[in-house]
C-alpha positions in Angstrom: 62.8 14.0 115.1 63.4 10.8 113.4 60.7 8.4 113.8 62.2 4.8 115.2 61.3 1.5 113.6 62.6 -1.7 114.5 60.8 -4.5 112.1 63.2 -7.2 112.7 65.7 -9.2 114.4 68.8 -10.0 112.3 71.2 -11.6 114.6 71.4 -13.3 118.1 74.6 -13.5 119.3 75.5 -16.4 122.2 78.3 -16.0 124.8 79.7 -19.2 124.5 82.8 -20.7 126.7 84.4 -23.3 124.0 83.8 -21.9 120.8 85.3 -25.2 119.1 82.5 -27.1 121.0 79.5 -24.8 120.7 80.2 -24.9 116.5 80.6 -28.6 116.4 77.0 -28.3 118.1 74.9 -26.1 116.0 76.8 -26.8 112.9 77.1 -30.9 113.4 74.3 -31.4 115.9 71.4 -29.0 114.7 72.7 -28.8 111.0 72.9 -25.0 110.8 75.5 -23.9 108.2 78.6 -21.9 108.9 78.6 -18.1 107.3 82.1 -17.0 108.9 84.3 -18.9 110.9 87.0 -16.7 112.7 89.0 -17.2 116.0 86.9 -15.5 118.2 83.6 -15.9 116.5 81.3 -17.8 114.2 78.2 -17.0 112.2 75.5 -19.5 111.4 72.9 -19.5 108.9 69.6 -19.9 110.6 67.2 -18.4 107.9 66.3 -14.9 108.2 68.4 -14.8 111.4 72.2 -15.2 112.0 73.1 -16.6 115.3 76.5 -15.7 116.1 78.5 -17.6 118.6 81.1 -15.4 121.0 83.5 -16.4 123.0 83.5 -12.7 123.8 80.2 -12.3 124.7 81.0 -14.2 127.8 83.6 -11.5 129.4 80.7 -8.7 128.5 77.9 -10.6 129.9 78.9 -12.8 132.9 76.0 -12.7 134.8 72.6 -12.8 132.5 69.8 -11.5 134.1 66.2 -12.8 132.4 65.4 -15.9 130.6 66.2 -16.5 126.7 65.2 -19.5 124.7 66.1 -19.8 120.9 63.2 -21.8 119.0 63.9 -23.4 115.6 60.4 -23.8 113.4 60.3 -27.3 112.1 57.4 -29.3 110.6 57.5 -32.4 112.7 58.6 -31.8 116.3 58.4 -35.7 117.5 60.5 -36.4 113.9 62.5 -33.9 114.2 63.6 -34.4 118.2 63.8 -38.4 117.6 67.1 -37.3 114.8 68.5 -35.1 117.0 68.3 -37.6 119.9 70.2 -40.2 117.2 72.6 -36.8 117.1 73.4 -37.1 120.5 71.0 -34.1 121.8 69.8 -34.5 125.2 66.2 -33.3 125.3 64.7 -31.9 128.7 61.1 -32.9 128.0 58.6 -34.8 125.7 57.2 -32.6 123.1 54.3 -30.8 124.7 51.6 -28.8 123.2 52.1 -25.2 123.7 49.1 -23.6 121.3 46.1 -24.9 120.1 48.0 -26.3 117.6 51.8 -25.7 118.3 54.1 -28.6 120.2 57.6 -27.9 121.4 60.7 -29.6 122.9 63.7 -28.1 125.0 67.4 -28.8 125.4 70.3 -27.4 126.1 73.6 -26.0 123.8 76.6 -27.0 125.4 77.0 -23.8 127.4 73.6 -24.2 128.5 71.3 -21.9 126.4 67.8 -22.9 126.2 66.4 -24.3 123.0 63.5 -25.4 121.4 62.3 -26.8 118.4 58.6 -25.2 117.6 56.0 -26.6 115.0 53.3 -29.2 114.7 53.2 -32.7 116.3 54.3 -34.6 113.9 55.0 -38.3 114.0 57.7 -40.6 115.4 
């Protein structure tokens, strides 16, 4: 018998409804650069995970059952959320501490994934 091992996530890949609107998002909102561009799908860099974006995805999943959040590490969450505000990002919340000595801030992609951005306090 094969012994299973699963060390690590590679990809996350979002049902999105616009696919056009989703990339100018995470590519020209969050910064994340493109890997593939195709009709039907895009591929982002996001470190040592790619999130894929699927217009597909949509008409496999239509109902999601659970919660997901996607949480971007950065340094300086109140620096970091004040830029993407000047983006045009809508944030749901303040930047709130969530371990002795993590802070993090949600929004929203535009088909309504939960986000965060995950790291120390930072300054303004």
């Amino acid at each position: 018998m094969e012994q299973l091992e699963l060390s690590r996530i590679v990809s996350i890949m979002l049902g999105v409804r616009d696919l056009k609107a989703s990339l100018e998002f995470y590519r020209d909102k969050l910064g994340l650069k493109v890997k593939l561009e195709e009709p039907q799908l895009a591929l982002l860099d996001a470190g040592p995970v790619t999130l894929g974006l699927s217009p597909g995805h949509v008409r496999l999943a239509p109902q999601v059952n659970g919660a997901t959040e996607i949480s971007f590490q950065v340094e300086n969450v109140r620096g970091v959320r004040q830029a993407l505000i000047d983006r045009g990002v809508a944030f749901m919340n303040e930047p709130r501490q969530v371990t002795p000595t993590e802070w993090a801030a949600h929004f929203r992609d535009p088909d309504g994934h939960l986000l965060s951005i995950f790291g120390l306090e930072g300054k303004v």
